[in-house]
PDB file of N, CA, C and O in Angstrom, chain B, residues numbered from 101:
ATOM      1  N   UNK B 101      34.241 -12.266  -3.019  1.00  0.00           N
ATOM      2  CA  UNK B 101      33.611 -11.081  -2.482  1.00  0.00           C
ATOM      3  C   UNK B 101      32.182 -10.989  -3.019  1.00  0.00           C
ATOM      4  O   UNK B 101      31.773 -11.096  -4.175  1.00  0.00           O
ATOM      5  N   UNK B 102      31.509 -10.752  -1.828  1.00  0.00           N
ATOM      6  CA  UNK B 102      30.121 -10.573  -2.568  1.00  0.00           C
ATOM      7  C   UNK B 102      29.209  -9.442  -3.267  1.00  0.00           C
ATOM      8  O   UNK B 102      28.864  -8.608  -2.429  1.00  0.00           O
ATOM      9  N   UNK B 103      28.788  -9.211  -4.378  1.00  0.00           N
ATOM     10  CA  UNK B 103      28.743  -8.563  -5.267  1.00  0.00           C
ATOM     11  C   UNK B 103      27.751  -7.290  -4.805  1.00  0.00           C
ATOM     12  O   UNK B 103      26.779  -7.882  -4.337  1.00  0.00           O
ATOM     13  N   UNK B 104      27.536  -6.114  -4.712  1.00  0.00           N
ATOM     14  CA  UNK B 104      27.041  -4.980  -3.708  1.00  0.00           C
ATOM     15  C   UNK B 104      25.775  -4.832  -5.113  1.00  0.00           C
ATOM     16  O   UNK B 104      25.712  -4.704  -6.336  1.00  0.00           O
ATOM     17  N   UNK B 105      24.816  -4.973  -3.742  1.00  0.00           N
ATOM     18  CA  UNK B 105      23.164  -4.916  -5.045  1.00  0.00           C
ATOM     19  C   UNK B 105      23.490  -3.404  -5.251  1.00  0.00           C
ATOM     20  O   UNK B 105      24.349  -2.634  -4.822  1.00  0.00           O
ATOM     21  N   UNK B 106      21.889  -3.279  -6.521  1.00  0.00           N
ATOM     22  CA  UNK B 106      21.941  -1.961  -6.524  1.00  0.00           C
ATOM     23  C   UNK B 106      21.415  -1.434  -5.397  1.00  0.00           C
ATOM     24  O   UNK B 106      20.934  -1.835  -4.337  1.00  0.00           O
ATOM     25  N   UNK B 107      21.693  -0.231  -6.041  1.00  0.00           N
ATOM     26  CA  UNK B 107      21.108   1.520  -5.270  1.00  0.00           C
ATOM     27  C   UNK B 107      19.388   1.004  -6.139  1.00  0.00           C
ATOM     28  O   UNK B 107      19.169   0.171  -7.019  1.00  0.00           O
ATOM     29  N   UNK B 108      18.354   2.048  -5.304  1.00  0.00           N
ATOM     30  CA  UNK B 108      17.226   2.444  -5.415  1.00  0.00           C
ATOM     31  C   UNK B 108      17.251   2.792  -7.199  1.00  0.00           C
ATOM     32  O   UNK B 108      16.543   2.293  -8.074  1.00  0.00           O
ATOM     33  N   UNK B 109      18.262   3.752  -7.310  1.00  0.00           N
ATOM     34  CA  UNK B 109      17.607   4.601  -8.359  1.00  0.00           C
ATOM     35  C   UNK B 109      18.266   3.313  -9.651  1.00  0.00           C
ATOM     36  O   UNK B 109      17.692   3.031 -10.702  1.00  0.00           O
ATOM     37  N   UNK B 110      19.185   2.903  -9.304  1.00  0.00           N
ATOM     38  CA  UNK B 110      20.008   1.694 -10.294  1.00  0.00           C
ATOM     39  C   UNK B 110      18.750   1.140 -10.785  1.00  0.00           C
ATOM     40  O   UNK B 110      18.244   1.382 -11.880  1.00  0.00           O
ATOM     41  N   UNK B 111      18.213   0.245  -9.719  1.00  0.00           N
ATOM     42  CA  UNK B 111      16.941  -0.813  -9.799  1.00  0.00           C
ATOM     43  C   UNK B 111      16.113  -0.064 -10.601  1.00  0.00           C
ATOM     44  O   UNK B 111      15.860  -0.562 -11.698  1.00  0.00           O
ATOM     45  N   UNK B 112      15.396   1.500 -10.221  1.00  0.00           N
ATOM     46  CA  UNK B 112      14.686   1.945 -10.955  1.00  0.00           C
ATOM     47  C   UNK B 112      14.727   2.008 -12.678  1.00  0.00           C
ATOM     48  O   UNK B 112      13.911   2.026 -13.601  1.00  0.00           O
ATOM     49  N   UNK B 113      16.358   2.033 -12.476  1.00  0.00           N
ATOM     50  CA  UNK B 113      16.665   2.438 -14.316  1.00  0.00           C
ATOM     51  C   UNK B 113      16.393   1.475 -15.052  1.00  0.00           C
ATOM     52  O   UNK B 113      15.899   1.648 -16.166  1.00  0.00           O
ATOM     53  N   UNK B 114      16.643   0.393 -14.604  1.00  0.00           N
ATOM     54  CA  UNK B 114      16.772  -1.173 -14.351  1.00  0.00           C
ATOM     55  C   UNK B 114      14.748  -1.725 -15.474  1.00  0.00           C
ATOM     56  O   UNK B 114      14.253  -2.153 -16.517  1.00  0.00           O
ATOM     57  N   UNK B 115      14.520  -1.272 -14.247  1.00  0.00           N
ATOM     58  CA  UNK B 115      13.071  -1.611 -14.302  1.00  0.00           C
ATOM     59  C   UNK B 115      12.183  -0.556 -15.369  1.00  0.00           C
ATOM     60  O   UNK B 115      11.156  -1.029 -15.856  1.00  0.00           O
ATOM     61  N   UNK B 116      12.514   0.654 -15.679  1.00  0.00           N
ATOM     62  CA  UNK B 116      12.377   1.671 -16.564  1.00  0.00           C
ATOM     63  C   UNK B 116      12.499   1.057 -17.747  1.00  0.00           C
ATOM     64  O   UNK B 116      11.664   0.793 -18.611  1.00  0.00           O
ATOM     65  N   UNK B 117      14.167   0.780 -17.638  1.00  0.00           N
ATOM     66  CA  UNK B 117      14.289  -0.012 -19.010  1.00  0.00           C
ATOM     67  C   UNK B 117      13.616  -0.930 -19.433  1.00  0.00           C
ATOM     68  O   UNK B 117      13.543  -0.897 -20.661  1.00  0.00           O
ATOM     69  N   UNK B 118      13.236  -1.511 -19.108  1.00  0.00           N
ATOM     70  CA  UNK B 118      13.112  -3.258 -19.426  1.00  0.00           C
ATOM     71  C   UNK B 118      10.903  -2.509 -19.334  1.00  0.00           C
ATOM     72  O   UNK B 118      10.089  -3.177 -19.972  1.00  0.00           O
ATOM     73  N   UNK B 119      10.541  -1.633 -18.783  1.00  0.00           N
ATOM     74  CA  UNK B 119       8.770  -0.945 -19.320  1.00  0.00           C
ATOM     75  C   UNK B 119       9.063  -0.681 -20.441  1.00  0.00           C
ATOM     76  O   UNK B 119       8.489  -1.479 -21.181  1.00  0.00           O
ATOM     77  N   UNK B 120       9.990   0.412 -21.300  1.00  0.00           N
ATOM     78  CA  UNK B 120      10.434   1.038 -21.944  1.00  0.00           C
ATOM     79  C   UNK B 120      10.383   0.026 -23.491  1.00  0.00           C
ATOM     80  O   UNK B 120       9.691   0.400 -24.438  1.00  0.00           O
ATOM     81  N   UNK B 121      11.070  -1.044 -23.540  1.00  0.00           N
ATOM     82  CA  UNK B 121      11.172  -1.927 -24.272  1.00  0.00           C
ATOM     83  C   UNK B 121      10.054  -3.222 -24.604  1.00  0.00           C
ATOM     84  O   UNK B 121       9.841  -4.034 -25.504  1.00  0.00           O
ATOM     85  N   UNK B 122       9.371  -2.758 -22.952  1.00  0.00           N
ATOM     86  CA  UNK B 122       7.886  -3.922 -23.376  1.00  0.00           C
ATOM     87  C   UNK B 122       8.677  -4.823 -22.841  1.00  0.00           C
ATOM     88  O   UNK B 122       8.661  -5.718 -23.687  1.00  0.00           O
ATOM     89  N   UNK B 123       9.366  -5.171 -21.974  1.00  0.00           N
ATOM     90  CA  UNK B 123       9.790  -6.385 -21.971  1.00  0.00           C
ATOM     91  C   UNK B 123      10.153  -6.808 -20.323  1.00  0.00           C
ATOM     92  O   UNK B 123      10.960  -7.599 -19.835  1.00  0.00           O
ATOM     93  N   UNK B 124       9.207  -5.934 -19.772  1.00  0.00           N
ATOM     94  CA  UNK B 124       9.485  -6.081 -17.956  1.00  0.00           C
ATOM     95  C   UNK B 124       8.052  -7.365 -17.336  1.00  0.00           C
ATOM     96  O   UNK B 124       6.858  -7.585 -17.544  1.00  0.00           O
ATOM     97  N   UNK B 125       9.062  -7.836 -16.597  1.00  0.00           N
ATOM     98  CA  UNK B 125       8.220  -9.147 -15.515  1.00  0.00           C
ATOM     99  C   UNK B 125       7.085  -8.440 -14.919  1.00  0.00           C
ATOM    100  O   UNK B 125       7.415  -7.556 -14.129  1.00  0.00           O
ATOM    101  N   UNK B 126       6.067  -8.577 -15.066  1.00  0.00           N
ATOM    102  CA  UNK B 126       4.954  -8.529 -13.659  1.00  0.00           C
ATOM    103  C   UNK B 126       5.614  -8.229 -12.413  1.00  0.00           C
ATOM    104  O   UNK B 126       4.946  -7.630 -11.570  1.00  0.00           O
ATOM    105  N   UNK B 127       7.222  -8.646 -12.051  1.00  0.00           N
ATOM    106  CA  UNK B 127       7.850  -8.712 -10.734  1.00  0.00           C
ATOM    107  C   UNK B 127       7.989  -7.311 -10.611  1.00  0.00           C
ATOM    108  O   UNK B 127       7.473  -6.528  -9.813  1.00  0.00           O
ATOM    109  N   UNK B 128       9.069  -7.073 -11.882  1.00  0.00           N
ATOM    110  CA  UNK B 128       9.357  -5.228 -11.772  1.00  0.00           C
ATOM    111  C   UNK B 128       8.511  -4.850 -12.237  1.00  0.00           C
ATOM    112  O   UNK B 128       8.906  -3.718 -12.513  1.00  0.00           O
ATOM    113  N   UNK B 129       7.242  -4.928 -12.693  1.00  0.00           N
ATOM    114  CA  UNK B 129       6.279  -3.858 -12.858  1.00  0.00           C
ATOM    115  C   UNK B 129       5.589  -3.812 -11.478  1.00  0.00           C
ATOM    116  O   UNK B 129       4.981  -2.789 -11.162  1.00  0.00           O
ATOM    117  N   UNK B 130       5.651  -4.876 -10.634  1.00  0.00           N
ATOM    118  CA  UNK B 130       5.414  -4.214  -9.481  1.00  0.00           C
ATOM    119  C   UNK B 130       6.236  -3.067  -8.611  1.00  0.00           C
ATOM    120  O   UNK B 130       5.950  -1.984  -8.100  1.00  0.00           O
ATOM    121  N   UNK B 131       7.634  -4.059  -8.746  1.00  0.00           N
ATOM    122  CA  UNK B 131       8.796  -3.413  -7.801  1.00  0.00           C
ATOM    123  C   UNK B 131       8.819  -1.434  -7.939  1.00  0.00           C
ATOM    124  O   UNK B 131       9.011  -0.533  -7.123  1.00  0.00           O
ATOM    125  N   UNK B 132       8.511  -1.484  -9.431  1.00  0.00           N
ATOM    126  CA  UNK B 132       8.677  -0.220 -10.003  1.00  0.00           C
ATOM    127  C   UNK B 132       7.499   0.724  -9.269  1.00  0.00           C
ATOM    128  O   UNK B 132       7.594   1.879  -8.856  1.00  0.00           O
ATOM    129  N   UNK B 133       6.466  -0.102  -9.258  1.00  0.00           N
ATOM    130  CA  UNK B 133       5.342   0.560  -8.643  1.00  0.00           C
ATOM    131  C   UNK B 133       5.295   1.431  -7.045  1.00  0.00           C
ATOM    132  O   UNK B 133       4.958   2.535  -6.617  1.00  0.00           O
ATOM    133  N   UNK B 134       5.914   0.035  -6.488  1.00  0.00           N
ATOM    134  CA  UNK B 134       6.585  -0.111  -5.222  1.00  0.00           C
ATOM    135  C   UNK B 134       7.366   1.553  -5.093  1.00  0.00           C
ATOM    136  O   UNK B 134       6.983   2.553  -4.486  1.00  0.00           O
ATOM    137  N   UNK B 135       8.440   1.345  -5.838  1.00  0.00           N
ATOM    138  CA  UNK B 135       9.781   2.588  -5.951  1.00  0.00           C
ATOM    139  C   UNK B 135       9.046   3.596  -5.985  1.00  0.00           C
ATOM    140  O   UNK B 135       9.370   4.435  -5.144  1.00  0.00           O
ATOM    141  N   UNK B 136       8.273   3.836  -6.547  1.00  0.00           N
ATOM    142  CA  UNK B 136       7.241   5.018  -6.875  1.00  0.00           C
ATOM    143  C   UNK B 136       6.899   5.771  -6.042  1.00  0.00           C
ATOM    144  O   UNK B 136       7.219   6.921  -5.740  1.00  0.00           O
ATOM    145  N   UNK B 137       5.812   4.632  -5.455  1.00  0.00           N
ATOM    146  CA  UNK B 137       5.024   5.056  -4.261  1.00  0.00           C
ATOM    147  C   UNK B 137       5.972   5.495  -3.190  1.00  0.00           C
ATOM    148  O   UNK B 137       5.713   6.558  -2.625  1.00  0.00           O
ATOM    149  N   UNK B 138       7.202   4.717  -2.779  1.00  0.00           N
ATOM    150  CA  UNK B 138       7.886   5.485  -2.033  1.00  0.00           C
ATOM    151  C   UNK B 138       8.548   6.618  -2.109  1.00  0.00           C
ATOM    152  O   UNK B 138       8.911   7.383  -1.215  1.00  0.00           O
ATOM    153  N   UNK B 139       8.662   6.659  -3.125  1.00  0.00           N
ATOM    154  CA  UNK B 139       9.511   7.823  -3.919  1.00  0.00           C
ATOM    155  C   UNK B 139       8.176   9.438  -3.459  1.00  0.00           C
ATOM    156  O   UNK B 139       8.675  10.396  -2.868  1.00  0.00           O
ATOM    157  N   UNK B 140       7.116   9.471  -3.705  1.00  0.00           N
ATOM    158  CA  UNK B 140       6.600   9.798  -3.485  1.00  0.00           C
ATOM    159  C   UNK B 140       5.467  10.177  -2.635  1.00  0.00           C
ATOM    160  O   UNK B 140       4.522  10.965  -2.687  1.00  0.00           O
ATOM    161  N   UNK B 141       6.107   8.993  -1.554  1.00  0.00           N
ATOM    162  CA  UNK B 141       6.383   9.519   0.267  1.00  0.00           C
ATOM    163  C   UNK B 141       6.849  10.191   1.057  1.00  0.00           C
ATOM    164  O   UNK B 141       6.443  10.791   2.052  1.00  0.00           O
ATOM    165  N   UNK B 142       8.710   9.933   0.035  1.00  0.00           N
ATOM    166  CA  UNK B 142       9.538  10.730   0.805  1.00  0.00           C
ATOM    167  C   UNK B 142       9.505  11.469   1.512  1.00  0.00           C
ATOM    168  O   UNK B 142       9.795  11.300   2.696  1.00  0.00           O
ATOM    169  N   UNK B 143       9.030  12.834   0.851  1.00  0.00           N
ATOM    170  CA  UNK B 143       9.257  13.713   1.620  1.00  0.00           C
ATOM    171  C   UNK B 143       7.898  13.723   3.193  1.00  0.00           C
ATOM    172  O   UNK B 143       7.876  14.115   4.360  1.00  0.00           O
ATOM    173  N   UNK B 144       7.217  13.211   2.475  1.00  0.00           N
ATOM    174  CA  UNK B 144       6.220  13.069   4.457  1.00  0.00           C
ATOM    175  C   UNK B 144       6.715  12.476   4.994  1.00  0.00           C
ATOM    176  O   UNK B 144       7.179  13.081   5.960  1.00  0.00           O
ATOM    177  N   UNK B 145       6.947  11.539   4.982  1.00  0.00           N
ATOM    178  CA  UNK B 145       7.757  10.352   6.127  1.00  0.00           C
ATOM    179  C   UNK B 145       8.832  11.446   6.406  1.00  0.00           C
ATOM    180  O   UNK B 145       8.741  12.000   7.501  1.00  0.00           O
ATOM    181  N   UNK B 146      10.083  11.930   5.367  1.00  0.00           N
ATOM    182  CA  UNK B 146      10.926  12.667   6.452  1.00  0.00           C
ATOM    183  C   UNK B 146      10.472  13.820   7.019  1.00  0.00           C
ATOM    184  O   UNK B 146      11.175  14.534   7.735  1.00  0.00           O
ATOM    185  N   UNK B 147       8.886  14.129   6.630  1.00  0.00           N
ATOM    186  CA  UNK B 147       8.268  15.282   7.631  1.00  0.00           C
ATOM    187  C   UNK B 147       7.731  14.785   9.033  1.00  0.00           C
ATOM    188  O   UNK B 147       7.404  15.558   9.933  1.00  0.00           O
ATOM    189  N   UNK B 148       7.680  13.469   9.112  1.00  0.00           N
ATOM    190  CA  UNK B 148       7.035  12.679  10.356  1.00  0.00           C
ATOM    191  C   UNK B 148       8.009  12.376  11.173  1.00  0.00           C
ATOM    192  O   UNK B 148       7.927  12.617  12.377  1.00  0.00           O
ATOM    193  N   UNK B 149       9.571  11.528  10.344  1.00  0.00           N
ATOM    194  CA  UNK B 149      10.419  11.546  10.823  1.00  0.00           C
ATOM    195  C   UNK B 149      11.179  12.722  11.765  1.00  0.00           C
ATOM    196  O   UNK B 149      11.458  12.530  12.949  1.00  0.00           O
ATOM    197  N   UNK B 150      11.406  13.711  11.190  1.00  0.00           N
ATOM    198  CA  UNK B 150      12.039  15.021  12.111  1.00  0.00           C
ATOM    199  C   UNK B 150      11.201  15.114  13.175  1.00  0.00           C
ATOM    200  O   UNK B 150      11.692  15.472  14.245  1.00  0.00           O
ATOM    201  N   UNK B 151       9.555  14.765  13.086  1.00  0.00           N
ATOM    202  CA  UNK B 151       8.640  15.189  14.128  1.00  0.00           C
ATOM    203  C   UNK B 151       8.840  14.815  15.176  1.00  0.00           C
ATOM    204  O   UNK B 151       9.153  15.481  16.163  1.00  0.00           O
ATOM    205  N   UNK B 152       8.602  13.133  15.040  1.00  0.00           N
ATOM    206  CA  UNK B 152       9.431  11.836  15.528  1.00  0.00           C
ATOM    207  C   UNK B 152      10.271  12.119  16.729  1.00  0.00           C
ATOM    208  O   UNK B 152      10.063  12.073  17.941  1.00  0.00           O
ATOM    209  N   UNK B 153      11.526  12.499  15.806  1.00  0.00           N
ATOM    210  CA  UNK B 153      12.474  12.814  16.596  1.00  0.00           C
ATOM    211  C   UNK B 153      12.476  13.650  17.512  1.00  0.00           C
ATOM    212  O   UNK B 153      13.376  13.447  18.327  1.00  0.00           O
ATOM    213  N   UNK B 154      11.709  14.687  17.759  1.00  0.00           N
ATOM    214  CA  UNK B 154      11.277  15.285  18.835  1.00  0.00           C
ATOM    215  C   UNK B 154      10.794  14.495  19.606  1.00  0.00           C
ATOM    216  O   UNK B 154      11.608  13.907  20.318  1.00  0.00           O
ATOM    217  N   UNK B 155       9.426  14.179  19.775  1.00  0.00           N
ATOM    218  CA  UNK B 155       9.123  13.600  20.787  1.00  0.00           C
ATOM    219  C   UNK B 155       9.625  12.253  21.488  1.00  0.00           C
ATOM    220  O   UNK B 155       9.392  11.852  22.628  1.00  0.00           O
ATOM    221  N   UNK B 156      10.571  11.531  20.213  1.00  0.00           N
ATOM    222  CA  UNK B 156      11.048  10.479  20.899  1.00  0.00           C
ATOM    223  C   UNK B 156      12.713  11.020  22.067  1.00  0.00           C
ATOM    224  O   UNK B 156      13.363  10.468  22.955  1.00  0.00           O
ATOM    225  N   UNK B 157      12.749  12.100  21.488  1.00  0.00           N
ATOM    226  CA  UNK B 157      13.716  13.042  22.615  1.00  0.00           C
ATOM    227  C   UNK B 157      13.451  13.011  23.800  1.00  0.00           C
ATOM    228  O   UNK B 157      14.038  12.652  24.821  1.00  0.00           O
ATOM    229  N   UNK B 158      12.115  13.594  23.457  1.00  0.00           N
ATOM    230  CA  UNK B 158      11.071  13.900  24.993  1.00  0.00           C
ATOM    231  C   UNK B 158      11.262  13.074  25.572  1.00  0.00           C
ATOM    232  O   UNK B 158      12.007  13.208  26.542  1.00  0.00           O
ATOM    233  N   UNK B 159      10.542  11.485  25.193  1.00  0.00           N
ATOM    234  CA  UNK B 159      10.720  10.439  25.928  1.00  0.00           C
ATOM    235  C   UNK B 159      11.989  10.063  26.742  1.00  0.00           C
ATOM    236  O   UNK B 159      12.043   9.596  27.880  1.00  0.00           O
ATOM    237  N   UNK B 160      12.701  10.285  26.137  1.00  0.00           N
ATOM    238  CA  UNK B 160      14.146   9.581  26.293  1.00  0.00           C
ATOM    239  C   UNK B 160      14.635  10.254  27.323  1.00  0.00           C
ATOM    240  O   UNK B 160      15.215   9.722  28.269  1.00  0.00           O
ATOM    241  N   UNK B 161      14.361  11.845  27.155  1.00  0.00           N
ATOM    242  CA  UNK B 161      14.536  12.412  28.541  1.00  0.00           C
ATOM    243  C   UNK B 161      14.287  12.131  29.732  1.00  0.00           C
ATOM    244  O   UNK B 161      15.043  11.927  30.683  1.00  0.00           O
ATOM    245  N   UNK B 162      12.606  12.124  29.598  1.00  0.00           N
ATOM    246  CA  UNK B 162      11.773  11.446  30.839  1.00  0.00           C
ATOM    247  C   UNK B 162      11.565  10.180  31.584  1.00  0.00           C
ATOM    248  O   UNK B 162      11.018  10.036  32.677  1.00  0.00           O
ATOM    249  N   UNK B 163      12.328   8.894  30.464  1.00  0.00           N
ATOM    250  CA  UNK B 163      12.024   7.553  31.186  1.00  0.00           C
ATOM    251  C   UNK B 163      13.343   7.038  31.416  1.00  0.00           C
ATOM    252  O   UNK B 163      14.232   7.863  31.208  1.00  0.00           O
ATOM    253  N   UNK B 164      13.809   5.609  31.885  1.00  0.00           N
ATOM    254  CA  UNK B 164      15.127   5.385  31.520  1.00  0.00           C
ATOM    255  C   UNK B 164      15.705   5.277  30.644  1.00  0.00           C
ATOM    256  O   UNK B 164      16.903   5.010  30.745  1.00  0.00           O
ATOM    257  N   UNK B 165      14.909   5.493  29.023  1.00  0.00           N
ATOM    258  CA  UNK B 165      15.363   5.807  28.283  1.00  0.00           C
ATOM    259  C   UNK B 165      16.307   4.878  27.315  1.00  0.00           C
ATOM    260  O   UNK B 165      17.252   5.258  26.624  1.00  0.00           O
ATOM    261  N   UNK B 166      15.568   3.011  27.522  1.00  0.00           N
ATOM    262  CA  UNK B 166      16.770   2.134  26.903  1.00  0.00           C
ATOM    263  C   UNK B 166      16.193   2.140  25.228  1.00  0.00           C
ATOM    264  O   UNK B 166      16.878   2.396  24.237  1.00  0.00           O
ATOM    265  N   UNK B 167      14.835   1.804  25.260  1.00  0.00           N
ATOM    266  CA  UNK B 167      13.945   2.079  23.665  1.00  0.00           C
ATOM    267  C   UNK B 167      13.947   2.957  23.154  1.00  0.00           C
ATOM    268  O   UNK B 167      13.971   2.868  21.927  1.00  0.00           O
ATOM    269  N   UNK B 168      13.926   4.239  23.743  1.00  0.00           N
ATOM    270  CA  UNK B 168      14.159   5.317  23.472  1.00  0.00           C
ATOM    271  C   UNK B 168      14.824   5.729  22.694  1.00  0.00           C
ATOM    272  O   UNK B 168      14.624   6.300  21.622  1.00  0.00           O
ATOM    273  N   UNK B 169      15.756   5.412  23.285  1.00  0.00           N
ATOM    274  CA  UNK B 169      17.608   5.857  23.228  1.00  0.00           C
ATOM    275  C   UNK B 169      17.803   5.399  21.661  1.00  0.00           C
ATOM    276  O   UNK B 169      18.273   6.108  20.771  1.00  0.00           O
ATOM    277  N   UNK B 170      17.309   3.984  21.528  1.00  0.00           N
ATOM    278  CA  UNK B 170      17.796   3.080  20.654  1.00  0.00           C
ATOM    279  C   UNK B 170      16.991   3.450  19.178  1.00  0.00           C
ATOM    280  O   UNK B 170      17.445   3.387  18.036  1.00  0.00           O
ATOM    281  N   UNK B 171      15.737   3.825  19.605  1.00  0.00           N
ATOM    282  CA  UNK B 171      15.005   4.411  18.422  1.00  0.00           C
ATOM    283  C   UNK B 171      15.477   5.625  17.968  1.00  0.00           C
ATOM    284  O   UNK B 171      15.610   5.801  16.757  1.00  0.00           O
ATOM    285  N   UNK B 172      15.732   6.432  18.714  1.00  0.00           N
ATOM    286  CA  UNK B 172      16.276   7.832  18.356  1.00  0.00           C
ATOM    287  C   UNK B 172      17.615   7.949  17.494  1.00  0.00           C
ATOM    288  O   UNK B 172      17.944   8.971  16.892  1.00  0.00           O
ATOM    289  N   UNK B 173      18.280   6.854  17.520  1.00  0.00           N
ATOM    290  CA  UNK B 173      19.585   6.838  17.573  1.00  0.00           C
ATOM    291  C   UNK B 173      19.511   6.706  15.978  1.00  0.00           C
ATOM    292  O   UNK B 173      20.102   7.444  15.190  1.00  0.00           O
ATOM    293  N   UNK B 174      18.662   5.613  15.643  1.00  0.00           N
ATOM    294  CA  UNK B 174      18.322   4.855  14.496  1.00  0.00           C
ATOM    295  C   UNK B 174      17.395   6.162  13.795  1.00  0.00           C
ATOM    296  O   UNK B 174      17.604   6.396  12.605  1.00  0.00           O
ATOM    297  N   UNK B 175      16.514   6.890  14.437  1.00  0.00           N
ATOM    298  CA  UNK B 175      16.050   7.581  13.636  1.00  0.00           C
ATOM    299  C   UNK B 175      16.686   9.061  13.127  1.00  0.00           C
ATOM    300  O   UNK B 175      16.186   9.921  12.402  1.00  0.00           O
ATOM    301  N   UNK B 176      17.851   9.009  13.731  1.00  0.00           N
ATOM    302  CA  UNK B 176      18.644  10.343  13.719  1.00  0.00           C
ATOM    303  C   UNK B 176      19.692  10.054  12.704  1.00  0.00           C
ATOM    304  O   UNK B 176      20.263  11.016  12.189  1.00  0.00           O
ATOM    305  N   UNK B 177      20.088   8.565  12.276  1.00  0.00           N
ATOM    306  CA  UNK B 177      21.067   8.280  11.266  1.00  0.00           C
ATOM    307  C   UNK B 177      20.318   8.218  10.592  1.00  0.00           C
ATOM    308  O   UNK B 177      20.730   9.096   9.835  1.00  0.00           O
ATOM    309  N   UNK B 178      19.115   7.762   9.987  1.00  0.00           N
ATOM    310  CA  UNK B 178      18.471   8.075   8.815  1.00  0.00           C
ATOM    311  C   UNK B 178      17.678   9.448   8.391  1.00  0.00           C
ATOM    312  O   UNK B 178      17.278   9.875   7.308  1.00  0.00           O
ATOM    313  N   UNK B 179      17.639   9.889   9.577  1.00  0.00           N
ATOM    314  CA  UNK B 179      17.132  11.765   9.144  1.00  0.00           C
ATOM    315  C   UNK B 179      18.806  12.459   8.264  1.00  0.00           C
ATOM    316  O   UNK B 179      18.757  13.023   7.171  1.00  0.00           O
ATOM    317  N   UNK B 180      20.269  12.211   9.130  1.00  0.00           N
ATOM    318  CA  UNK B 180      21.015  12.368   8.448  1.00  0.00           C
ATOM    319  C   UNK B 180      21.581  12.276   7.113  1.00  0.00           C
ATOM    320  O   UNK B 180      22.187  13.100   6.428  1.00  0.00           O
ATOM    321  N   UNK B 181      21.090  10.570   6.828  1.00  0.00           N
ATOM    322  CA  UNK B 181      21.342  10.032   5.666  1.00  0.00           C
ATOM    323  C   UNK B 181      20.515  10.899   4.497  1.00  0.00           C
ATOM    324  O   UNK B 181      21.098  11.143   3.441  1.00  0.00           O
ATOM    325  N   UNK B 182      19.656  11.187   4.631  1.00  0.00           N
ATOM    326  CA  UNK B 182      18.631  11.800   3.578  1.00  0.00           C
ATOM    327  C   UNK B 182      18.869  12.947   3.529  1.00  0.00           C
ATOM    328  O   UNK B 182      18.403  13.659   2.639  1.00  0.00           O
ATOM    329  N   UNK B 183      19.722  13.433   4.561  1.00  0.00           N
ATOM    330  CA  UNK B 183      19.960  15.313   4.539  1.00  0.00           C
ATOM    331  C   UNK B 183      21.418  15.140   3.706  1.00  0.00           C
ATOM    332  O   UNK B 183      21.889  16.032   3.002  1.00  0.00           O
ATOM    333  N   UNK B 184      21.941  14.031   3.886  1.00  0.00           N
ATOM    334  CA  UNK B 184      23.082  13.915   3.066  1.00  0.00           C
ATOM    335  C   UNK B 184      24.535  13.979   4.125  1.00  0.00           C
ATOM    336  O   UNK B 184      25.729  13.924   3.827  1.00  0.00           O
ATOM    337  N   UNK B 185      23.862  14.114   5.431  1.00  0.00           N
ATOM    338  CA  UNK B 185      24.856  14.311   6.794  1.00  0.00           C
ATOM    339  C   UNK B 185      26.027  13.226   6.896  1.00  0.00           C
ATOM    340  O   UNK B 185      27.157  13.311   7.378  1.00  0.00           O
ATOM    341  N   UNK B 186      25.394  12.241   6.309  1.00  0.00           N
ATOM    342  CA  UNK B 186      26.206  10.900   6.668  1.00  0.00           C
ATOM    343  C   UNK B 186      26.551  10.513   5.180  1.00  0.00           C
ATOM    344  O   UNK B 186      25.961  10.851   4.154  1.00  0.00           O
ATOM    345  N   UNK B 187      27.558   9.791   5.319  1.00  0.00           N
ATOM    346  CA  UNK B 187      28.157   8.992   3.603  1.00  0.00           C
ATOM    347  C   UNK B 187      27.384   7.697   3.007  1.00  0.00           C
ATOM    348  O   UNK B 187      27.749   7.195   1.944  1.00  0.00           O
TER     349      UNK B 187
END
């Protein structure tokens, strides 16, 4: 069975540790950097995201609706995921 990576915040502790001790790669002192910056996106992106989702509604209404459909779909399980809607 193959072994389930970490979670976000795992990696973070991960990479915390190993600053913490002086003893982190150039790799995770990027990665960490990386985590950061997203971390401190979050919340706009899921303010763009919900926006998003409106108008890609719109669309979906108005055309046949196959890209549409498919983006919305995808962007509505990850608006969930972050609201905590989904497991």
């Amino acid at each position: 069975m193959k072994p389930t990576p970490p979670t976000l915040l795992e990696e973070l502790a991960t990479i915390d540790a190993a600053l913490l001790d002086d003893d982190a790669t150039d790799q995770q002192e990027k990665r960490g950097q990386e985590l950061v910056a997203l971390a401190n996106a979050a919340p706009g992106l899921l303010e763009a995201a919900i926006l998003a989702e409106d108008v890609l509604s719109e669309i979906a209404r108005l055309d046949d609706g196959t890209p549409s459909i498919s983006a919305l779909g995808l962007l509505r399980a990850a608006i969930a995921k972050v609201k905590g809607e989904v497991p």
